[in-house]
SEVEXBA-86358 format. One record per residue (C-alpha): residue number from 1; x, y, z. Coordinates in steps of 0.001 Angstrom, whole numbers, always signed. Example, Ala and Ser with C-alpha at 12.3 -4.5 7.8 and 13.67 -1.06 7.14 Angstrom:
<pts>
(1; (+12300; -4500; +7800)),
(2; (+13670; -1060; +7140)),
</pts>
This chain:
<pts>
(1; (+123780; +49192; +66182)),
(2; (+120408; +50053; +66995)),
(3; (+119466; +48328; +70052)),
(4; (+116704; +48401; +72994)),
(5; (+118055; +52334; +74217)),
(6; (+119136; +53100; +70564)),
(7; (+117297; +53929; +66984)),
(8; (+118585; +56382; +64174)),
(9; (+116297; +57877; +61417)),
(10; (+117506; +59648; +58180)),
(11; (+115471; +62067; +58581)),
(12; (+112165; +63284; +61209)),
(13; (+109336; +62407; +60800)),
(14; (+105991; +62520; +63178)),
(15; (+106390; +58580; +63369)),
(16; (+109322; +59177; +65360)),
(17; (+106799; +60136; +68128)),
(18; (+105881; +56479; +68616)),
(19; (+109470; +55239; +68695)),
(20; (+110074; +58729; +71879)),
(21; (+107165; +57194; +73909)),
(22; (+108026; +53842; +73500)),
(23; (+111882; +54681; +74941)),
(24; (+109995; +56723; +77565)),
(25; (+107380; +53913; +78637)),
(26; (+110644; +51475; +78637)),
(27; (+114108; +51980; +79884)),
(28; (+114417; +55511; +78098)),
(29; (+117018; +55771; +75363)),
(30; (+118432; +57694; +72044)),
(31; (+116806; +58563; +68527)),
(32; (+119101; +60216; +66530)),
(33; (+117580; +62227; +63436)),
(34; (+120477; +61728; +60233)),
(35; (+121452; +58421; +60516)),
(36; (+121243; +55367; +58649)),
(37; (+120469; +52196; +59950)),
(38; (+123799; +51251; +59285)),
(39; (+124800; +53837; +62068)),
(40; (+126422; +55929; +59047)),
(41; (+126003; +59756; +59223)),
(42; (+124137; +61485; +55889)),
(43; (+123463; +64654; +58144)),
(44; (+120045; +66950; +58034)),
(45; (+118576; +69708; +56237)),
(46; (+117689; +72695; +58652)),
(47; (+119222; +71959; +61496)),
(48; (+118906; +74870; +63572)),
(49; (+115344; +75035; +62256)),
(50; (+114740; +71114; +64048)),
(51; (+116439; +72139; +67073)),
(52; (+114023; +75132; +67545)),
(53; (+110589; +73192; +66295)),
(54; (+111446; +69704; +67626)),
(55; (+110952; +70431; +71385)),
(56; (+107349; +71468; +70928)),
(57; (+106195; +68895; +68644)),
(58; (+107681; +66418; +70966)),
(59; (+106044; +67963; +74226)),
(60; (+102748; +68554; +71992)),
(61; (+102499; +64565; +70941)),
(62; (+103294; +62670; +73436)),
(63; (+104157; +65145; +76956)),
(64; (+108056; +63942; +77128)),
(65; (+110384; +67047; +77605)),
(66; (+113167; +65250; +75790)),
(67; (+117203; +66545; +75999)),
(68; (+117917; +67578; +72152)),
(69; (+122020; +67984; +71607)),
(70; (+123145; +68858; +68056)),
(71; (+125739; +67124; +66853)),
(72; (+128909; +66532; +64355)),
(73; (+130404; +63890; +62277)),
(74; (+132659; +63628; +59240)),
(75; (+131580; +67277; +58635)),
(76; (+128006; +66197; +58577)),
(77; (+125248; +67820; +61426)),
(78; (+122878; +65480; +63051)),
(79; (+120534; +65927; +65972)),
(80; (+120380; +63243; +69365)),
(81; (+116859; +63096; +71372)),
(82; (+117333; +62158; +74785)),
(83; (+114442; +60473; +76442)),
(84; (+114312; +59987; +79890)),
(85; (+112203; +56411; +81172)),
(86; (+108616; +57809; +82703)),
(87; (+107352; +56587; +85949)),
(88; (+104384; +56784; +85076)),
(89; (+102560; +55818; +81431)),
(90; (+103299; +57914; +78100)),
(91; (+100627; +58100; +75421)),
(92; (+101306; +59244; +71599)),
(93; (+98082; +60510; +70246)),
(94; (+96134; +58490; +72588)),
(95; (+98074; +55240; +71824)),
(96; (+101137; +53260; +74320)),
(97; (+103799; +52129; +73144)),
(98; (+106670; +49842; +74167)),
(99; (+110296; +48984; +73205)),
(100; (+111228; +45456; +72714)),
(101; (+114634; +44762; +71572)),
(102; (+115076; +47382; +68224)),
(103; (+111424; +47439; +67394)),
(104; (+107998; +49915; +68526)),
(105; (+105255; +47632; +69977)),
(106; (+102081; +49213; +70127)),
(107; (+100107; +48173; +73637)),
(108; (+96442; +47051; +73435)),
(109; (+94332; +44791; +75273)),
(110; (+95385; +42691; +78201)),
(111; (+99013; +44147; +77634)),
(112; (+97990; +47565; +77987)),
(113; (+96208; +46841; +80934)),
(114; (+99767; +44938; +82869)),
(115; (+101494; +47822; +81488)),
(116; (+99112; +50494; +83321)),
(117; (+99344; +48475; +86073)),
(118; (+102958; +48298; +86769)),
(119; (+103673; +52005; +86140)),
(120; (+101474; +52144; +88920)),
(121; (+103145; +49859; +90759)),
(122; (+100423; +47400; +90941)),
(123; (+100023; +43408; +89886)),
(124; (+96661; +42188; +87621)),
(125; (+96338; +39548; +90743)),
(126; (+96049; +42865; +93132)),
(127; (+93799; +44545; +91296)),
(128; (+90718; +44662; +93328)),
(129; (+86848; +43380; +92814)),
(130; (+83986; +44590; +93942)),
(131; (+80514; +42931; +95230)),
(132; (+83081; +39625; +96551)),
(133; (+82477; +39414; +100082)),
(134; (+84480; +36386; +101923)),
(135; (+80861; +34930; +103059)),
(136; (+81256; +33864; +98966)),
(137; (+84116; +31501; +100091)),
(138; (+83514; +27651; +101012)),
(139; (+86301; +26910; +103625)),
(140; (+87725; +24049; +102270)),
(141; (+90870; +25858; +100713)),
(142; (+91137; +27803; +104301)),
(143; (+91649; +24540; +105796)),
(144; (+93897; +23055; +102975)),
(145; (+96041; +26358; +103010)),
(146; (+96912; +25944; +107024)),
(147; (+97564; +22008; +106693)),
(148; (+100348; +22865; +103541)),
(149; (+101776; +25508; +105850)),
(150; (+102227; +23578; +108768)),
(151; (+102995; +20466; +107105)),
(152; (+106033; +22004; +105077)),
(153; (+107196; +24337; +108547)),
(154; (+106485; +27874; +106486)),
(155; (+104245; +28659; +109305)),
(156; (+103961; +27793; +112713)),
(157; (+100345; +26438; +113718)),
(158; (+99656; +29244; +116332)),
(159; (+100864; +31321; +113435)),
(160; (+97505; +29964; +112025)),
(161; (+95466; +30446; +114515)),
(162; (+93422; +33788; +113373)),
(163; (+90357; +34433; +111239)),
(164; (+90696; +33556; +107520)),
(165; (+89652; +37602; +106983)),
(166; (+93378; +38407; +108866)),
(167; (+94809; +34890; +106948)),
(168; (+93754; +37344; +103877)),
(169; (+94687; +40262; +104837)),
(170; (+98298; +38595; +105993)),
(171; (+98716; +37548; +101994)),
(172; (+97694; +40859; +101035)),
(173; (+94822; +39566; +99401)),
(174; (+92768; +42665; +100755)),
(175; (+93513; +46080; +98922)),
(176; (+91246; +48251; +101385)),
(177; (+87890; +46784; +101902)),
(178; (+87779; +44752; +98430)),
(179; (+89106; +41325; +98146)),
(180; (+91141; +40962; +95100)),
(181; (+91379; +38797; +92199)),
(182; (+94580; +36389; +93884)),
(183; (+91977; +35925; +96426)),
(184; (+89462; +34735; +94206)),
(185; (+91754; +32648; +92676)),
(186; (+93604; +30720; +95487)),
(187; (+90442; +30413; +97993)),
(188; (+87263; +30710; +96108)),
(189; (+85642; +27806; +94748)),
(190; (+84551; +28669; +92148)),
(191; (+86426; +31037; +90573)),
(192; (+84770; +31299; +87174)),
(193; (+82002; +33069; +88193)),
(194; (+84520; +36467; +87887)),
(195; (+87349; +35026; +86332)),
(196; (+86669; +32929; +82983)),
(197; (+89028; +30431; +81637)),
(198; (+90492; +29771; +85578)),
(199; (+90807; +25815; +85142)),
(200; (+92270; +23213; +83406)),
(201; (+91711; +21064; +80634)),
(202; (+93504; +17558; +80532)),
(203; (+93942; +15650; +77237)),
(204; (+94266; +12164; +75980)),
(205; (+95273; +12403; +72888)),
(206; (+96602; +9033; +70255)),
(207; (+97919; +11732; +67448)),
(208; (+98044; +14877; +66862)),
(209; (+94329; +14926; +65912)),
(210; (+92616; +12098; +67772)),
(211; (+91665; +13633; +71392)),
(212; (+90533; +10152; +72792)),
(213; (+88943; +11827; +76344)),
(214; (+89781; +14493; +78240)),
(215; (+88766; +15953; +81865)),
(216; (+88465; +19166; +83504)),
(217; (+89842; +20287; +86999)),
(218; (+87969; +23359; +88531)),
(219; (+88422; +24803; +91938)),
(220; (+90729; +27310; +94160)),
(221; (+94060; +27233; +92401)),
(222; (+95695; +26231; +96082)),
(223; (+94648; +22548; +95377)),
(224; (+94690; +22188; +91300)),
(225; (+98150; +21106; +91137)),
(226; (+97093; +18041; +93673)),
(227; (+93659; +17201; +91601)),
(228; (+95859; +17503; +88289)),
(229; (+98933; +15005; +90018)),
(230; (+96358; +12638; +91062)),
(231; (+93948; +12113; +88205)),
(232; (+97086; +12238; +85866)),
(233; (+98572; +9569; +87683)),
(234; (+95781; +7125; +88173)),
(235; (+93913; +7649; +85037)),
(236; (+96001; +9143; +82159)),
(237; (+99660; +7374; +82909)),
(238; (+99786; +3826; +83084)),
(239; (+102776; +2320; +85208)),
(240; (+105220; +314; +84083)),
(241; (+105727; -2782; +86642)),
(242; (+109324; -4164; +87139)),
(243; (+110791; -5557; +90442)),
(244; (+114258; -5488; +92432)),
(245; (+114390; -8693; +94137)),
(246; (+111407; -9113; +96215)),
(247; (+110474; -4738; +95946)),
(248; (+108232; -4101; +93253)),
(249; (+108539; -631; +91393)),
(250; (+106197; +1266; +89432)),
(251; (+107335; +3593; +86669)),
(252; (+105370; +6253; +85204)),
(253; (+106381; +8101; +81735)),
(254; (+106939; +11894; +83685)),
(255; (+108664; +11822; +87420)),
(256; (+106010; +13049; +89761)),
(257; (+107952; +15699; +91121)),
(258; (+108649; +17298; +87500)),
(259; (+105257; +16930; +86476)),
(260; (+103999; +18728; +89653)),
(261; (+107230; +21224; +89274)),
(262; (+105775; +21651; +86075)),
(263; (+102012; +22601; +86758)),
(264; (+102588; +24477; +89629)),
(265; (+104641; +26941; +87229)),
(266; (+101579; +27129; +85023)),
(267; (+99171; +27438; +87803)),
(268; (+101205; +30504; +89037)),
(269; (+102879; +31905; +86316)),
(270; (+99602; +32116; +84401)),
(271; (+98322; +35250; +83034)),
(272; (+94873; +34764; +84028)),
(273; (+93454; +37998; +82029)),
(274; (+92879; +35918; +78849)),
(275; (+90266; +33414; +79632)),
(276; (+92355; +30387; +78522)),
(277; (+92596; +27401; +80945)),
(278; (+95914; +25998; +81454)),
(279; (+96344; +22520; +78796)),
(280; (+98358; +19959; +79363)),
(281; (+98270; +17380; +76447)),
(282; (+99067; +13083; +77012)),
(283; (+100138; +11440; +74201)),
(284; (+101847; +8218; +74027)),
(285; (+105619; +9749; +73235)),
(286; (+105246; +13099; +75127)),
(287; (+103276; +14927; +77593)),
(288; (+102493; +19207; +77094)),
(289; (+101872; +21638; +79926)),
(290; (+100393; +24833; +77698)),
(291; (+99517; +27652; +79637)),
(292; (+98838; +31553; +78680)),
(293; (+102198; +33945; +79794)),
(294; (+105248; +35296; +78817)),
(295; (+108923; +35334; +80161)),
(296; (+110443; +38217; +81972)),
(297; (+111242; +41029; +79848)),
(298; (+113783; +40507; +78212)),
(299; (+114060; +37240; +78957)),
(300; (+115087; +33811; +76800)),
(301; (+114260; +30259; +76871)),
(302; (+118007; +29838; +77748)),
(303; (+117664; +32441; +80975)),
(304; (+115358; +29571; +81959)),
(305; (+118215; +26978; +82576)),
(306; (+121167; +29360; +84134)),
(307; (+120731; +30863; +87908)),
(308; (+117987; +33238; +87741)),
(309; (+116031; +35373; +90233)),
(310; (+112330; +34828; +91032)),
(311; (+109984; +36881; +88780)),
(312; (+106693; +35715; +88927)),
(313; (+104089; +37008; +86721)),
(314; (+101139; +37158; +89758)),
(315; (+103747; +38139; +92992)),
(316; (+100753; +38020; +95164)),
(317; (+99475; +34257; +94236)),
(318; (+103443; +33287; +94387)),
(319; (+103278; +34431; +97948)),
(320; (+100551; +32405; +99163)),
(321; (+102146; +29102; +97398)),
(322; (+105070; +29845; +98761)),
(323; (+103596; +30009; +102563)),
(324; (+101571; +26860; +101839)),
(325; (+105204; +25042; +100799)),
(326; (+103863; +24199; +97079)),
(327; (+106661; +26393; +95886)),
(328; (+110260; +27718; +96400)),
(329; (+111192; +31546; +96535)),
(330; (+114231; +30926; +94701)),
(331; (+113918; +30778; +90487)),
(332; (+114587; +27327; +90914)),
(333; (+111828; +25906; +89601)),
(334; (+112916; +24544; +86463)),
(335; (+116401; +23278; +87981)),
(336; (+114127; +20835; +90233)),
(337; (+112082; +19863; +86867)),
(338; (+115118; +19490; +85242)),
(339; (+117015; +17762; +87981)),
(340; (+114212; +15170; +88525)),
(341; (+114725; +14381; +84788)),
(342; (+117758; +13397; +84801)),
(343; (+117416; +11161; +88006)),
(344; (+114571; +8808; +85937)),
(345; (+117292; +8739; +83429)),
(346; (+115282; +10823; +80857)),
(347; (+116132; +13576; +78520)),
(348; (+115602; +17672; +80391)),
(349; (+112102; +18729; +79688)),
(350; (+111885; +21201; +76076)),
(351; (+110434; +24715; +76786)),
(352; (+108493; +26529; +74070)),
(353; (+107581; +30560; +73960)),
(354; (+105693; +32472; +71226)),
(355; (+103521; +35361; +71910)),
(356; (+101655; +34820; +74892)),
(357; (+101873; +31079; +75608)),
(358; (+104460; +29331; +77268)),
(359; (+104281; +25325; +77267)),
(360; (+106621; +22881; +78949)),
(361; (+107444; +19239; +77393)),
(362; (+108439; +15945; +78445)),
(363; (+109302; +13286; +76516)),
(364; (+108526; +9426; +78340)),
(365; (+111124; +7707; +79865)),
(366; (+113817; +6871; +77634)),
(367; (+114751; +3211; +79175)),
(368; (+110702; +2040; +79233)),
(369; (+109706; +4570; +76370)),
(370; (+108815; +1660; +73594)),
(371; (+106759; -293; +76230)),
(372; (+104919; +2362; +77170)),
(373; (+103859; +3639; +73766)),
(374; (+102783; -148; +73123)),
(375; (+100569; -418; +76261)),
(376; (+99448; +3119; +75459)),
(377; (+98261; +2008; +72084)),
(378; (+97063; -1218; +72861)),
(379; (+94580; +785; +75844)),
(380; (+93434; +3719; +73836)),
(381; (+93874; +3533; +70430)),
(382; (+90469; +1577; +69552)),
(383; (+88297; +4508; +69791)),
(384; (+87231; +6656; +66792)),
(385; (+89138; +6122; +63838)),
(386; (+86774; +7086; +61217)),
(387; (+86620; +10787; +63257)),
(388; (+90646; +10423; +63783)),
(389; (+91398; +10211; +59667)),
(390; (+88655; +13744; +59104)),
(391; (+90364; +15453; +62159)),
(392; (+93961; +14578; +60420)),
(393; (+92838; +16027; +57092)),
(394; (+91232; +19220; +58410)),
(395; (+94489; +19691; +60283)),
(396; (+96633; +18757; +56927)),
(397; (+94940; +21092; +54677)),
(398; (+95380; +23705; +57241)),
(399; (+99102; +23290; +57703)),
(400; (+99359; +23618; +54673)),
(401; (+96678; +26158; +53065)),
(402; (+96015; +28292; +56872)),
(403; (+93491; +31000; +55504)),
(404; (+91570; +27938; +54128)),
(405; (+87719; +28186; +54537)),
(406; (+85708; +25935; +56140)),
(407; (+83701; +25625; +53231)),
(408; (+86416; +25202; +50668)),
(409; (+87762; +22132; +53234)),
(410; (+84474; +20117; +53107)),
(411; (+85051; +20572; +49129)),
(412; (+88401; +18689; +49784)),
(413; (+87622; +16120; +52037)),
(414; (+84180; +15141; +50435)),
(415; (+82149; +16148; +53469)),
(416; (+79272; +18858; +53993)),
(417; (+80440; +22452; +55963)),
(418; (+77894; +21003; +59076)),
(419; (+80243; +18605; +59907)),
(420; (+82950; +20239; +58934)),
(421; (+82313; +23171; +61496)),
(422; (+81917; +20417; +64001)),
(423; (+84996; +19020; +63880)),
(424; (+86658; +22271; +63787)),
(425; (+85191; +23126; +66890)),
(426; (+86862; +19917; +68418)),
(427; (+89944; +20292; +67289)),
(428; (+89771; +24149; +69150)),
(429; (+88111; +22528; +71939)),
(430; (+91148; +20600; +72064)),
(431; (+93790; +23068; +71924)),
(432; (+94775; +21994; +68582)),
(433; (+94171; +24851; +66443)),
(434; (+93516; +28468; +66987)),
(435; (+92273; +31152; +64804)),
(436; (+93865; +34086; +64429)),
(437; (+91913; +37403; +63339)),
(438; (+88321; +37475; +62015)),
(439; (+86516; +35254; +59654)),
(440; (+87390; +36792; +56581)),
(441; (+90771; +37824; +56948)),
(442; (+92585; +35309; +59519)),
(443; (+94262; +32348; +59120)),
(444; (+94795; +28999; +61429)),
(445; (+97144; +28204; +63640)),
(446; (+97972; +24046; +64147)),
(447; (+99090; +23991; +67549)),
(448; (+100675; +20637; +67224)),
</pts>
């Protein structure tokens, strides 16, 4: 069975040069030349001829000195390639490639770029940037960074007591003289100015298609998860009041600690290459935490929810959350989310993973669910109906028709291409739809 170390081809041809560097860029593996798929032998023509010509090509195409071992089966001759995994980054004609599962992934972009990177044995939050000096930096996060350390006992105050430069330098936020983009990102305040897309976006939404209001939280990364906690919980949730004898207790939709469980894996686990801010969506039955990333290689939703080791996908931002006591060091992330869950009485959070975005769910609290939808309603749902009902037909027609033109869906809902184009841009404001490939050619995507 063909597999991630495994692939058989009938017969050679060049393509199999993608499928050698891609088992050389990953964990090596086997192509065997006169096989089916179905692992049956049907044997070669030439044999002898391969085994002599093979060798070079290979070398030639992509540089791998591969191990070539004719074999037998059922009378029939067929040849095995070797291929050894590279420590260092394997091109085919000028192109990278990558296995995944039984399949050639070509590399491009922002994956290319990790995938450089870690042959090299570095991190995209390592890499380092020029003309940032730490004169740039406000000291506010400084300050914030040694109260979270002391206050959680990661670090001892006279621990603390050097120059933010060696505080740096101590997180490996330095990689010579440059500071480097986890630096940036944990301390700076303002760390759009080199890294787009590094904030959040936070979403009231009635439907799918009504975004009601929303706010932004910008800022070092080492205090977003506290701005998001706070303005979640006193403007976006609203409490549900109920008393036990004389105490009075306040329930909100989402425990606190899973919610800030929950963000803190976006904040860290983000891949901050693509310019996206992290989402996180309120409706009245559910709240979403979106954020750009991936799993582990290899890696399932399911892996999330058994004992796993630590992976994160920016080691270097991970380190300094873990010294400020924001985070554990353990994997055990989603065990707290999914403990806290279950201690409000409410059903384990729902993960979701396609491509390169990861989002987290939560639906409300099971035992004051229907009384918070109704206050939810009753607060927010007022506001913009006439815009709600065009925002739910754009999104209909493009669930169902998703190369649909703008043009041919103000034909359809009796309105001009202007407006149209304006509530498009709304709805991808919003996180609700995304298009994929140019103009012409690509479709939509309806998020929700």
């Amino acid at each position: 069975m063909e597999n991630q170390t495994a692939e058989w081809k009938e017969v050679w041809r060049d393509e199999c040069l993608k499928t050698i560097c891609a088992f050389a860029n990953t964990d090596g593996g086997v192509l065997e030349i006169g096989k089916r798929d179905d692992g049956e032998v049907v044997g070669i023509d030439n044999p002898k001829k391969l085994m002599e010509d093979l060798p070079n090509k290979i070398r030639a195409g992509t540089g791998v000195v591969a191990d070539l071992d004719l074999r037998e089966a059922g009378g029939k001759q067929y040849i095995a390639i070797r291929v050894q995994a590279y420590t260092f980054p394997v091109s085919c004609r000028g192109k990278y490639y990558r296995r995944s599962g039984s399949t050639v992934q070509e590399l491009s972009g922002l994956s290319l770029d990790e995938f450089v990177l870690s042959k090299l044995g570095r991190t995209w939050d390592g890499v380092p940037v020029p003309r940032v000096k730490l004169e740039d930096f406000e000291r506010d996060a400084f300050r914030a960074f040694r109260r979270k350390a002391i206050g959680s006992n990661r670090l001892a105050a006279e621990d603390l007591e050097i120059s933010d430069e060696t505080l740096l330098r101590n997180l490996r936020f330095f990689d010579g003289d440059y500071l480097t983009n986890a630096a940036i990102l944990v301390f700076h305040h303002d760390p759009e100015l080199w890294i787009p897309g590094a904030y959040m976006k936070v979403g009231c939404f009635q439907n799918a298609a009504d975004l009601l209001y929303h706010d932004e939280i910008r800022g070092p990364l080492l205090t977003m998860a506290d701005k998001a906690e706070e303005l979640v919980y006193q403007k976006y949730f609203k409490g549900i009041i109920s008393y036990r004898g004389m105490q009075r207790i306040e329930t909100f939709p989402v425990p606190r600690q899973a919610f800030r469980e929950a963000v803190l894996n976006a904040v860290v686990h983000r891949d901050y290459g693509t310019g996206n801010p992290i989402q996180i969506s309120i409706y009245p039955d559910k709240v979403l935490i979106c954020n750009d990333g991936r799993l582990p290689e290899n890696w399932t939703v399911d892996d999330l929810f058994t004992q796993h080791m630590s992976k994160p996908h920016n080691p270097l931002i991970a380190g300094a959350f873990f010294r400020s006591g924001q985070i554990e060091a353990w994997g055990r992330g989603i065990e707290k989310i999914t403990s806290s869950c279950k201690e409000w009485g409410m059903p384990v959070p729902f993960y979701r993973v396609r491509s390169n975005e990861v989002m987290v769910g939560f639906n409300v609290n099971v035992e004051n669910g229907d009384k918070f939808v109704e206050n939810f309603v009753e607060n927010f749902v007022e506001k913009s109906r006439d815009l709600g009902d065009t925002r739910a037909k754009i999104l209909d027609l493009m669930r169902e028709t998703p190369r649909i033109s703008a043009k041919t869906v103000a034909e359809r809902i009796g309105s001009t291409p202007r407006n149209v184009q304006y509530h498009i841009k709304s709805l991808k404001d919003a996180g609700l739809i995304e298009r994929v490939g140019s103009a012409k050619g690509g479709h939509w995507v309806v998020r929700s």
